[in-house]
C-alpha positions as CSV (number, residue, x, y, z in Angstrom):
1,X,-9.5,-20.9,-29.4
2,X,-8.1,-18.3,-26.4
3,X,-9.0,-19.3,-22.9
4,X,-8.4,-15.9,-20.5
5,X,-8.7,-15.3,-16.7
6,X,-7.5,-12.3,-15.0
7,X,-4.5,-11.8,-12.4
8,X,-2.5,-9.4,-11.3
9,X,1.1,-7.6,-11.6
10,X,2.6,-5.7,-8.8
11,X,3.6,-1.7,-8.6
12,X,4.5,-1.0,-5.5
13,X,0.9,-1.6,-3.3
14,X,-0.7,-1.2,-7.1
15,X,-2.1,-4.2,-8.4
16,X,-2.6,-3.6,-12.4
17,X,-5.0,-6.2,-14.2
18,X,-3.0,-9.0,-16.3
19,X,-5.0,-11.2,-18.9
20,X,-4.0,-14.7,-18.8
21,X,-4.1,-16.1,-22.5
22,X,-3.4,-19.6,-23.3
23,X,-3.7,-21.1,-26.9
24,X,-3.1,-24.6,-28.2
25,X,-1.8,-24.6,-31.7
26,X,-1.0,-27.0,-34.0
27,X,0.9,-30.7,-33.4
28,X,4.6,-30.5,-32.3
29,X,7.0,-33.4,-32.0
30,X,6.1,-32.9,-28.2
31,X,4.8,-30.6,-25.4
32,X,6.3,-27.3,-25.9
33,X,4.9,-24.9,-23.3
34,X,6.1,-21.4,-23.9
35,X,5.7,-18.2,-21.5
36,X,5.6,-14.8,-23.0
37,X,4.7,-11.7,-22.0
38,X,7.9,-9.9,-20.0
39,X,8.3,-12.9,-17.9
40,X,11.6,-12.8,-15.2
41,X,13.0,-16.0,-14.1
42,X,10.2,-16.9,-11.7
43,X,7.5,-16.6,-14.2
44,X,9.5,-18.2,-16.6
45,X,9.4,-21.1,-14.1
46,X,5.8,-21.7,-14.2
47,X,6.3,-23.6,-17.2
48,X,8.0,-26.7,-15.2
49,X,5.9,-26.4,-11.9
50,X,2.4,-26.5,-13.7
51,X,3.7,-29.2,-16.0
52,X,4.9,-31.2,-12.4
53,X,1.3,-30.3,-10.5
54,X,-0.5,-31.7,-13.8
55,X,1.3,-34.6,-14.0
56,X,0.5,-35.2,-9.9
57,X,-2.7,-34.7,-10.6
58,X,-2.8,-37.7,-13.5
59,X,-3.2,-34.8,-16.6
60,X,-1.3,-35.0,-19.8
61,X,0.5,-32.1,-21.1
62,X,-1.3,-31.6,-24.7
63,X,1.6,-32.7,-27.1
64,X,0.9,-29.6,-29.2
65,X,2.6,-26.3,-29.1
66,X,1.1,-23.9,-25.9
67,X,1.3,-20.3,-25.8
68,X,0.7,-18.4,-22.6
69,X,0.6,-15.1,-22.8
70,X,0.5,-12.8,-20.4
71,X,-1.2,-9.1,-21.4
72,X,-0.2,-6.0,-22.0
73,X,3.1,-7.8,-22.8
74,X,4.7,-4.3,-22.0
75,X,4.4,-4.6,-17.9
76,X,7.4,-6.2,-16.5
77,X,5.5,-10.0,-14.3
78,X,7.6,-10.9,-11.2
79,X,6.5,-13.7,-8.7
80,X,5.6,-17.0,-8.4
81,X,1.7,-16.2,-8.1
82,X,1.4,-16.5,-11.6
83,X,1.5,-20.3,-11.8
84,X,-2.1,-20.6,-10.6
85,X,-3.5,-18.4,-12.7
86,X,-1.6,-20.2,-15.3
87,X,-2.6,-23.3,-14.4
88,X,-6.4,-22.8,-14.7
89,X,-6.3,-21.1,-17.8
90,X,-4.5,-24.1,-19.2
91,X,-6.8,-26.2,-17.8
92,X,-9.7,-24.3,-19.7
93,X,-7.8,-24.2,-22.8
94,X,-7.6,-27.5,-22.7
95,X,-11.4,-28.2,-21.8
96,X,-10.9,-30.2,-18.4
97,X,-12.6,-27.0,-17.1
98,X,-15.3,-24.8,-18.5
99,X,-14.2,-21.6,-19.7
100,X,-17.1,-19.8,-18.4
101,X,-16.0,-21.4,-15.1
102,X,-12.8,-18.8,-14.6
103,X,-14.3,-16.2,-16.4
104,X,-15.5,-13.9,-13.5
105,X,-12.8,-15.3,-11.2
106,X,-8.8,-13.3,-10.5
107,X,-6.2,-15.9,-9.5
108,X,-3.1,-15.7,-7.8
109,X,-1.2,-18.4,-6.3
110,X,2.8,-20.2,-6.1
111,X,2.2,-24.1,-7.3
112,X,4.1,-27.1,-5.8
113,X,5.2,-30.0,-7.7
114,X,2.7,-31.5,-5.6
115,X,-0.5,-29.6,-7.5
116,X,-0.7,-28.2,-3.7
117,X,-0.7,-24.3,-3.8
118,X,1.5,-22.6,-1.5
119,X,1.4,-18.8,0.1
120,X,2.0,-15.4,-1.8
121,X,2.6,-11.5,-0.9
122,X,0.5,-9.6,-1.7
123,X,-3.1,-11.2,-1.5
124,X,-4.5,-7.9,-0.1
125,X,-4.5,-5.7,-2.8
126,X,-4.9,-8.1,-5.4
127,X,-8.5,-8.8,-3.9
128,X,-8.8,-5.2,-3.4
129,X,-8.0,-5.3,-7.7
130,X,-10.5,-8.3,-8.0
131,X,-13.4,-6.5,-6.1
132,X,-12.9,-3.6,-8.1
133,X,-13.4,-5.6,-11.2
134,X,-16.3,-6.6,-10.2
135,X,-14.5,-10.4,-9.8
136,X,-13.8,-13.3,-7.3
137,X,-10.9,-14.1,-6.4
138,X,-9.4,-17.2,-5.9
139,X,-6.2,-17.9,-3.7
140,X,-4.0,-20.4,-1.6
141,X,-5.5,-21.3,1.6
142,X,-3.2,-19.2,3.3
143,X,-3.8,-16.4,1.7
144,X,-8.0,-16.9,2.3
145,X,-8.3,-14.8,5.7
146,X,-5.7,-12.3,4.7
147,X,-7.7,-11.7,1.0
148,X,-11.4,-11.7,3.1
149,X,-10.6,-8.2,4.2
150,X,-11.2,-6.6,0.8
151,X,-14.9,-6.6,0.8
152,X,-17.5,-8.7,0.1
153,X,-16.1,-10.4,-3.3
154,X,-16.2,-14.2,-3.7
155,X,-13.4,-16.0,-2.4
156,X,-12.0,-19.4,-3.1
157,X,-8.7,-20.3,-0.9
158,X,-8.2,-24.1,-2.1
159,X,-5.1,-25.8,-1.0
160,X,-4.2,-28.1,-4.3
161,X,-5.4,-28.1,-7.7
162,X,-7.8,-31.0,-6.9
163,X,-9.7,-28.7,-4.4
164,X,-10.7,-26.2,-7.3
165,X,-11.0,-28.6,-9.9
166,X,-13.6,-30.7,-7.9
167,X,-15.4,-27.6,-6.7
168,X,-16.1,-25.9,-10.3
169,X,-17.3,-29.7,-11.2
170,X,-19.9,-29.5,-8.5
171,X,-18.2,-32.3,-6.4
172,X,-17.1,-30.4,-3.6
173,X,-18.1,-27.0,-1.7
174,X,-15.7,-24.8,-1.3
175,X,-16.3,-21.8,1.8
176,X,-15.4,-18.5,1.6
177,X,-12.9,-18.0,4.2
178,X,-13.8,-15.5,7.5
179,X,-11.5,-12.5,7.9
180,X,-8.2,-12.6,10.3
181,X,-8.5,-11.7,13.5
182,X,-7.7,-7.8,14.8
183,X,-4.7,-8.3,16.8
184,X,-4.8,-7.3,20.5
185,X,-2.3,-5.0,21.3
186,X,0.4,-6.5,22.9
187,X,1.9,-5.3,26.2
188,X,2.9,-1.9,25.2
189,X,6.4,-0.5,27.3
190,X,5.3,2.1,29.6
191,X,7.2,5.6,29.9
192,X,6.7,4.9,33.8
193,X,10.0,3.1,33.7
194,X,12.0,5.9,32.5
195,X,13.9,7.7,35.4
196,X,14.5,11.1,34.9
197,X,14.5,12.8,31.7
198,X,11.4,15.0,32.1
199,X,12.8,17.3,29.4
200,X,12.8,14.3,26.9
201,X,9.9,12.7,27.9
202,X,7.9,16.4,27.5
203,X,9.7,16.6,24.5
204,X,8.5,12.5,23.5
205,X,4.7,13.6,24.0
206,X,5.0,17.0,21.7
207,X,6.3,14.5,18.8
208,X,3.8,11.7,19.6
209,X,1.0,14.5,19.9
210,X,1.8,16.1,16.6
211,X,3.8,13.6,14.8
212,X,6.6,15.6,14.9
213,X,10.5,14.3,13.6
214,X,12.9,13.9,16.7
215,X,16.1,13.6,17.4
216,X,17.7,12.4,20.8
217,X,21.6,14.0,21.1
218,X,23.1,12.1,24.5
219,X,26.1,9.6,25.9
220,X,25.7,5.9,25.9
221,X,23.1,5.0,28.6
222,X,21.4,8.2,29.0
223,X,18.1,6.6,27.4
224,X,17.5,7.2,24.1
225,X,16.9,4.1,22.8
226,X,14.3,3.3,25.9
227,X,12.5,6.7,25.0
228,X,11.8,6.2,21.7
229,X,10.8,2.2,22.4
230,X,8.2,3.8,24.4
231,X,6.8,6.3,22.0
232,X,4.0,3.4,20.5
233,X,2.5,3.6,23.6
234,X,1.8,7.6,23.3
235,X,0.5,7.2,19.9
236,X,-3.1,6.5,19.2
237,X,-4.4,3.4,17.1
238,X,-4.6,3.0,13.2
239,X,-8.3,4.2,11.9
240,X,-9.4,1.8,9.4
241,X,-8.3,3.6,6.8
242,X,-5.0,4.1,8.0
243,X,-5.0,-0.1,8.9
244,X,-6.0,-0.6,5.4
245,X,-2.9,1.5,4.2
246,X,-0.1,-0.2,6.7
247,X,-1.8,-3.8,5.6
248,X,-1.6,-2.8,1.7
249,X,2.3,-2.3,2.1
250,X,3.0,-5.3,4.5
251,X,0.9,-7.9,2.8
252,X,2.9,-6.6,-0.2
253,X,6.4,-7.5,1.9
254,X,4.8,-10.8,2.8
255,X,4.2,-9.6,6.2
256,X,0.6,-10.6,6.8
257,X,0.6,-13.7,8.7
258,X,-2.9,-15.8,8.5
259,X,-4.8,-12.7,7.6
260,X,-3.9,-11.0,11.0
261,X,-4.0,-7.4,11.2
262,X,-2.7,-5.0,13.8
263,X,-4.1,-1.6,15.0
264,X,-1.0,-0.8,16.4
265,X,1.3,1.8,14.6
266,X,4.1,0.0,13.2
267,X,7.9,0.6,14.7
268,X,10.6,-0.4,12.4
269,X,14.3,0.2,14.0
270,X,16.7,-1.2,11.3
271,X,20.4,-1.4,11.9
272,X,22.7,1.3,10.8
273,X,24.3,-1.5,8.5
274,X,20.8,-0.7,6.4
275,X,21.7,-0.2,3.2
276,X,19.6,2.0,0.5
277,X,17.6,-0.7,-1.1
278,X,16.7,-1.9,2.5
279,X,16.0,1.4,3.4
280,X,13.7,2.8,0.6
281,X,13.2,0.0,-1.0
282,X,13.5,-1.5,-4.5
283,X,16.4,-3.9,-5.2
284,X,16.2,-6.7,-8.1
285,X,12.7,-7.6,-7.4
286,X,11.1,-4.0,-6.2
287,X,10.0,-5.1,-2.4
288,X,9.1,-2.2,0.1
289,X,11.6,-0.9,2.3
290,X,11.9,0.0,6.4
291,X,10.5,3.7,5.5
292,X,7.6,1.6,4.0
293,X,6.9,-0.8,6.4
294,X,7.2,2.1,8.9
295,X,4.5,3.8,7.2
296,X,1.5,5.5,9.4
297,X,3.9,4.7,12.0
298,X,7.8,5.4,13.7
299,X,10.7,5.0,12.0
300,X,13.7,4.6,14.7
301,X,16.9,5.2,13.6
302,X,19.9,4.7,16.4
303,X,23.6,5.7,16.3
304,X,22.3,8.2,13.5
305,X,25.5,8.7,11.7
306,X,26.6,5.6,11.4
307,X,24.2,5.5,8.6
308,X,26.1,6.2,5.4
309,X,24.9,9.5,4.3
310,X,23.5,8.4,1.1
311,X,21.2,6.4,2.8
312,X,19.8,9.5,5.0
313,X,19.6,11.9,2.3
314,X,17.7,9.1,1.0
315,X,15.2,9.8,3.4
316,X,15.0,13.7,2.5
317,X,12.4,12.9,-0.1
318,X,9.7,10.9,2.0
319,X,10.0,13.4,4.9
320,X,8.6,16.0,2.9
321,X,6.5,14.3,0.3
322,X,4.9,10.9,2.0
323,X,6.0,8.3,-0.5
324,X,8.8,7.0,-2.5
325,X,9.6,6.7,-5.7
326,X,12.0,3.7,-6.9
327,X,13.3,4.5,-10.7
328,X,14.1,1.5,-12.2
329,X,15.4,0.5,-16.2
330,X,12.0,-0.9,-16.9
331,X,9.6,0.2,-14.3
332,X,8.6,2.8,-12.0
333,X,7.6,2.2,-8.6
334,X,5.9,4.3,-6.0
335,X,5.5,2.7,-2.5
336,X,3.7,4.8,0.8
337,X,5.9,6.3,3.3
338,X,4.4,8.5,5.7
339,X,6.1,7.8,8.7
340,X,7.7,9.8,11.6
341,X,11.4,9.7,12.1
342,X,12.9,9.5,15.6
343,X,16.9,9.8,15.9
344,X,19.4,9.1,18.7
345,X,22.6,9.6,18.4
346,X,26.0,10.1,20.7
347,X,27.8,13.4,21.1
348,X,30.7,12.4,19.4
349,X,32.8,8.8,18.2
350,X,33.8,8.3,21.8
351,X,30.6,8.8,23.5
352,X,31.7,11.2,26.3
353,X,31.7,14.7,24.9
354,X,28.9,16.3,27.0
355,X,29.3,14.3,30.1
356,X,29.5,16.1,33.4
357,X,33.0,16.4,34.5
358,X,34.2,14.3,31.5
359,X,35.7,15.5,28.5
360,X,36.4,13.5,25.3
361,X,39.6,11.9,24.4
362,X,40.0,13.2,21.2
363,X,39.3,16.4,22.1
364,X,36.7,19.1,19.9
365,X,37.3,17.8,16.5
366,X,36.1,13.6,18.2
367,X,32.5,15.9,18.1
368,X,32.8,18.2,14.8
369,X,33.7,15.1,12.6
370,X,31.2,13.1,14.3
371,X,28.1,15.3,14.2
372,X,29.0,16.9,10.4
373,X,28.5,13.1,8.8
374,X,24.6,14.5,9.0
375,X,24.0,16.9,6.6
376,X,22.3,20.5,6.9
377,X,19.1,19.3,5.1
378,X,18.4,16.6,6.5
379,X,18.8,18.0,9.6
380,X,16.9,20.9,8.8
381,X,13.8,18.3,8.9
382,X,13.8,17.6,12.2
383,X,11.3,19.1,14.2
384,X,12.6,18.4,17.9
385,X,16.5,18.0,18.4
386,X,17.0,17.8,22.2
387,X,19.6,17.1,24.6
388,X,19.8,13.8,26.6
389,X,22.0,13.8,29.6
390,X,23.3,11.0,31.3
391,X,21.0,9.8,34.5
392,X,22.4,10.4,37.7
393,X,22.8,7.9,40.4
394,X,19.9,10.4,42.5
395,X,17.7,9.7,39.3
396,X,17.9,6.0,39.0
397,X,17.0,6.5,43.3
398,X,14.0,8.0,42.5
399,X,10.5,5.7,42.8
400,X,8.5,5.6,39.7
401,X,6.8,8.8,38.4
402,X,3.6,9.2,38.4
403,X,2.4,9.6,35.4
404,X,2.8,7.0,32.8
405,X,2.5,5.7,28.7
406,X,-1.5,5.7,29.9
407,X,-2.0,9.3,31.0
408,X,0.4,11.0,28.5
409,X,-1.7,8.7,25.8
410,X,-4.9,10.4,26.8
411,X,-3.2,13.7,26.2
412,X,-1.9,13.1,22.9
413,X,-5.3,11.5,21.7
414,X,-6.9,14.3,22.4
415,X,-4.3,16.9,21.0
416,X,-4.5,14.6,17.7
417,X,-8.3,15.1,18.0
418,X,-8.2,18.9,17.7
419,X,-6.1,18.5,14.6
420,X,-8.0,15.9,12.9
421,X,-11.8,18.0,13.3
422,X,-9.2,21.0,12.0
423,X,-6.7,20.0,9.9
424,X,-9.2,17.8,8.1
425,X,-8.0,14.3,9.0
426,X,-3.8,15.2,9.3
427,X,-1.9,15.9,12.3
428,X,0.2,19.3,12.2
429,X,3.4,18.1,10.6
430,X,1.7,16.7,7.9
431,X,-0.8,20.0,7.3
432,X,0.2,21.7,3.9
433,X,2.2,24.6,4.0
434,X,-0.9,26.2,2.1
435,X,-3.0,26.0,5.6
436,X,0.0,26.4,8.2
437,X,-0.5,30.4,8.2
438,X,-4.1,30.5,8.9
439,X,-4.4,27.4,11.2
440,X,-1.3,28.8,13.1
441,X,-1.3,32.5,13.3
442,X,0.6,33.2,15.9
443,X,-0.1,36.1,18.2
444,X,1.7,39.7,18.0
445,X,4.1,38.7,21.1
446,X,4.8,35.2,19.5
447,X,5.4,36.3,15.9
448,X,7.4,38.8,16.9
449,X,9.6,35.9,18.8
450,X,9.8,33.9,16.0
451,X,11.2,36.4,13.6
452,X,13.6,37.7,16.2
453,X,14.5,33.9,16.5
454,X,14.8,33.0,13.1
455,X,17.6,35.9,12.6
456,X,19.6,34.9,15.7
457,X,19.5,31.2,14.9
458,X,19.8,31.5,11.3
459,X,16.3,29.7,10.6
460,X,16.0,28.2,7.0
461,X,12.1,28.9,5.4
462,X,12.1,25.3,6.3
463,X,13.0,25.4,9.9
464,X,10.7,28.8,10.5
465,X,7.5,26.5,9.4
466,X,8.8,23.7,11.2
467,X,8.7,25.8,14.5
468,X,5.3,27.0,13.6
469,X,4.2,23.1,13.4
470,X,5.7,22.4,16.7
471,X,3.9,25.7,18.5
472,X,0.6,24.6,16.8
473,X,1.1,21.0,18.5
474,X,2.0,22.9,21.7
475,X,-1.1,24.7,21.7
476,X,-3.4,22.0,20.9
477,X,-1.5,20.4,24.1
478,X,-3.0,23.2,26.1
479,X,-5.8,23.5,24.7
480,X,-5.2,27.3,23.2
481,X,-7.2,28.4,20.6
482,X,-3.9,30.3,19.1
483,X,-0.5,30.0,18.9
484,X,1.0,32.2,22.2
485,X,4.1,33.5,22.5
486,X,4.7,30.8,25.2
487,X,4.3,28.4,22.5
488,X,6.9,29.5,20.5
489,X,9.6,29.5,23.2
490,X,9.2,26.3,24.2
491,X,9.2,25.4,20.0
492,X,12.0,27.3,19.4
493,X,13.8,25.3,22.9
494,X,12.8,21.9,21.9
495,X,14.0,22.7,18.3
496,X,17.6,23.8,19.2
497,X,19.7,21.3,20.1
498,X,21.9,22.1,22.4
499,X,26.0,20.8,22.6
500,X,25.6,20.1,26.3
501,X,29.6,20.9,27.0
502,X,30.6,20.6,30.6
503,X,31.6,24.3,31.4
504,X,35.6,22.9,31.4
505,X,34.8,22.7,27.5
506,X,34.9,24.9,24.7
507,X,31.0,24.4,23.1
508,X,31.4,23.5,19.6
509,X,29.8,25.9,16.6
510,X,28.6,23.6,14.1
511,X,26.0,25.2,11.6
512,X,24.3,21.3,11.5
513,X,23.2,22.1,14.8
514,X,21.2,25.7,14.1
């Protein structure tokens, strides 16, 4: 006799159905549990902590040879949440529960040596899986709020073995667990504080408004860093389906903390010491990386070239397509990675080139080395590359503008708004390159511009649709039907980033920079 009950592996925020398969065979000199199925080390594992929890729970291990199979022996099983499952089937198999008991039931859960069961990642879209099935689900305690979000499935979230055991035997009750809260936004940092830097800060709502790419070009202390902290406060909240997206990929990551969700966008700022597999994921055991977690959200990298440049052209990919794709000797995984990319970055090594009335030590080639560790292409996908000057003393005098994170938000929500009833739920830098031309035909005077731009400044087919996107953002801003030549300008001078020389110092020609 086969007992089965039904789990999950992991692909990326995929959860693929496993059948648990346990068999007792004939008398062996003693127990001899065996795992197969594609099992790594932590599967492999199972074998001693469900044979610990049993033997805390007063159960003999059958003195027979066990085989637990774990089907389509072909998929690669990672994790510890396999020892639950396993545990119950054995259980079944070995009659102390019915089989029919775990037959419409998905398990997932990390055992203790205890017979406790501890938290796992991804809980979310295993119940997701389970609902889908048409099956309950049932989980660690932990795990109970976080897997209540997937519907209206069945959910059992015991905290030892004793718990489930006692409740399939009609001895004990067990609730289905209530949903996590929705997070309250916390205090969000208001634009308000920013002094000076109307240029940026115009150029902070045009990205927020059409999730545009950005990058911030300036000398230490000019306020890049406090610019782009601020941008969460532009943007607008996750819809649901958007939240259910962001909590797929972090409950994956382990993220999900009591079955709390956030409707905030998520903003992920990892240190240029990032490297690839922290970046875009993968590693030994595939986990989702910052472009990932930053998805349906902002992705903040500082001192942009201190990245190593395989880890930014790493990023070339999800810019354009939305997602990554991990290639790995035995699996291939795809993660979500929708995200929008703000940069900062000094002048040059030294910091100073740019500064009024200060000129680098090192002279031009400090800032041609410096800005030529980004390359062309991945420049090329940034929508907004501005200037940042160093604040004045007379700025840092001035009181508090006027306008803050809250009437700037108001703004972009309803820019985002236009673009959603048109663009059919995407904001203009994610539209498809199929609908740019007829959502934004520019007018005689502005196409006319843009060509005669695209020849001066040497305009890739990339960067001419990227200026498009941005004019089509600038006229949802003003509430234009079309795209005006006056939208284009201000495009085409938010999209050239300027070298900001004093006039004591030669500018530097740098093709990055087009």
């Amino acid at each position: 006799m086969v007992a089965h009950m039904s789990t999950v592996a992991f692909e990326g925020t995929n959860a693929r159905h496993i059948d648990v398969q346990v068999q007792i065979t004939g008398s062996s000199a003693g127990n001899n549990l065996a795992i197969v199925g594609l099992p790594d080390k932590a599967v492999s594992e199972s074998r001693d902590r469900v044979q610990a929890a049993f033997s805390a729970m007063g159960f003999m291990m059958p003195f027979k040879r066990t085989i637990v199979n774990l089907a389509p022996a072909d998929i690669p099983k990672e994790g510890a949440h396999f020892d639950l499952p396993i545990a119950l089937t054995l259980m079944a198999a070995m009659g102390i529960l019915p089989e029919d008991a775990i037959a419409e039931w998905s398990a997932i859960g990390e055992l203790s040596l205890d017979g406790s069961i501890s938290r796992v990642p991804g809980t979310l879209p295993a119940a997701v899986r389970a609902n889908a099935q048409g099956l309950g689900l049932i989980c660690p305690a932990e795990n109970g709020p976080e897997a209540a979000w997937a519907g209206d499935l069945p959910i059992l979230a015991p905290q030892n073995l004793v718990q489930i055991l006692n409740h399939f035997r009609g001895n004990q009750v067990l609730s289905r667990p209530a949903p996590g809260e929705v997070l309250a936004e916390d205090h969000m940092l208001n634009l308000r504080d920013v002094r000076g830097q109307e240029t940026a800060k115009r150029a902070l709502e045009v990205a927020a408004a059409g999730g545009h790419n950005m990058l911030m070009v300036g000398p230490p202390g000019s306020g890049k860093s406090m610019l782009a902290a601020r941008l969460p406060g532009l943007l607008p909240p996750l819809t649901p389906q958007e939240l259910l997206d962001v909590s797929m990929v972090h409950s994956v990551a382990g993220l999900l903390e009591r079955g709390q969700l956030s409707r905030k966008r998520p903003f992920r700022d990892p240190h240029h010491s990032a490297s690839m597999a922290a970046m875009v994921g993968g590693g030994i055991k595939a986990k989702p990386g910052e472009a990932s977690l930053a998805h349906r959200g902002v992705l903040f990298l500082d001192e942009l070239p201190e990245f190593t440049a395989q880890v930014l052209d790493s990023l070339r990919q999800p810019l354009e397509t939305g997602e990554i794709s991990v290639a790995r000797a035995n699996a291939h995984v795809t993660y979500p990675a929708r995200f929008q990319l703000i940069a900062a970055m000094n002048p040059c090594r030294c910091g100073t080139a740019g500064a009024d009335g200060v000129a680098c030590r090192r002279g031009e080639r400090c800032a041609i080395d410096y800005q030529s560790r980004i390359s062309g292409p991945f420049m090329d996908r940034m929508d907004i590359q501005i200037d940042v000057p160093a604040v004045t003393p007379a700025d840092l005098a001035l009181p508090p503008s006027s306008e803050g994170s809250t009437e700037i938000s108001e703004r972009v929500a309803a820019a985002r708004a236009v673009q959603w009833d048109r663009n059919g739920g995407v904001t203009n830098a994610e539209l498809p390159q199929s609908r740019l031309e007829h959502v934004a035909e520019p007018s005689y005077d502005g196409r006319k511009l843009l060509i005669q731009a695209a020849e001066t400044l040497n305009l890739t087919a990339r960067g001419y649709h990227r200026v498009l996107r941005l004019a089509r953002t600038l006229a949802d801003l003003s509430g234009a039907e079309t795209v005006q030549r006056l939208h284009i300008a201000e495009a085409l001078s938010l999209r050239r980033a300027r070298k900001g020389f004093s006039k004591s110092q030669k500018p530097i020609s740098n093709p990055v920079f087009r």
